[in-house]
C-alpha positions, 0 to 999 in steps of 0.5 A, spaced: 500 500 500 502 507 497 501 512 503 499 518 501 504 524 502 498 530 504 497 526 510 505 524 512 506 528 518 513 528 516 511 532 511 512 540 511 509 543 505 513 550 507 519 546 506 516 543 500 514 550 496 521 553 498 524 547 495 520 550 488 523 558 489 528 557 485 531 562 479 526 560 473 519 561 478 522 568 480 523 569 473 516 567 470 515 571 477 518 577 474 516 576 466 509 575 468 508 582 472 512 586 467 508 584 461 501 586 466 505 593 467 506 594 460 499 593 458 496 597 466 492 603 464 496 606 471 502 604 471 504 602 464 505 609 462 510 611 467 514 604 466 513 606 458 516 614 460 522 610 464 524 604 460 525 605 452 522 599 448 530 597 447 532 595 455 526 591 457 530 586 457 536 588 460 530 591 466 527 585 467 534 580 468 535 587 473 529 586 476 530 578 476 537 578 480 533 583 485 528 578 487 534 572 487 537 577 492 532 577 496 529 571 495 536 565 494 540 571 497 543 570 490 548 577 491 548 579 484 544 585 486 547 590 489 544 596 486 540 602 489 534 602 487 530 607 491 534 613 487 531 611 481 524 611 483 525 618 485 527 620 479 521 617 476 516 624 479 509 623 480 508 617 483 505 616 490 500 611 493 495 609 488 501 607 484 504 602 489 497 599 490 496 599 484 503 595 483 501 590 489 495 588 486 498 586 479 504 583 483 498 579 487 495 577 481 501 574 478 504 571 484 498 567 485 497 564 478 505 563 478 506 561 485 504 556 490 500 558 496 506 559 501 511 561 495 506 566 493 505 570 500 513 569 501 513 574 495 508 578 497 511 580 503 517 582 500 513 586 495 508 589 501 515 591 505 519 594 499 513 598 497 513 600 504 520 602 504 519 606 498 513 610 500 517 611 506 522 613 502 518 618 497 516 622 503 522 624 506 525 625 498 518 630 498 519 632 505 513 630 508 512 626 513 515 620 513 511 617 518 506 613 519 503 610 512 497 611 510 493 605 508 494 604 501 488 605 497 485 599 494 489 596 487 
């Protein structure tokens, strides 16, 4: 008789999932956000204004060793993001909320249950710690945060 593995109590679907997390997820991860922000009405034009046709490639394998880092503790990201966010102008809440919707959207379809939290609870700090950011940059106050508006 096969038991079955859902209900081995040596099981640990959290070390399972993590055995998943590997370059190829955070890429379909990353892929699959960017083509969602390419096309979103709020975001896409600010990306659009940012990043030109010809280094979306190069942009997204960036922004894949970002998430290796985070993610593997790959160290092949060792840029400043922040600064170039800045540099990006009016953005502000709606623009963050609008990134954690889409992102939600694309890590619930990409990843299983406990990876796709573990993304969005980088994702939500990292929002958080730009936000946090853009507000001093502005001088306003940095804290507290308001809650971001629905994505």
């Amino acid at each position: 008789m096969t038991e079955d593995p859902q209900r081995d109590p040596q099981r640990d679907p959290q070390r399972d999932a993590q055995a998943l997390l590997d370059e190829a997820l955070i890429r379909r991860v990353v892929d699959g956000f960017y083509a969602r922000v390419r096309q979103d009405a709020l975001l896409g034009p600010v990306f659009r204004g940012a990043i030109p046709d010809a280094r979306w490639p190069h942009h997204l394998a960036t922004i894949a060793d970002f998430w290796s880092g985070i993610l593997l503790r790959s160290g092949r990201y060792n840029g400043r993001p922040l600064p170039k966010h800045l540099a990006l102008g009016a953005i502000g809440d709606a623009h963050f909320a609008r990134w954690l919707a889409l992102f939600r959207v694309t890590v619930d379809e990409v990843c299983p249950p406990d990876l796709a939290a573990l993304f969005m609870d980088r994702a939500g700090r990292i929002a958080d710690s730009f936000r946090l950011g853009l507000r001093i940059h502005r001088g306003e106050a940095p804290a507290p945060l308001p809650p971001l508006p629905p994505g």
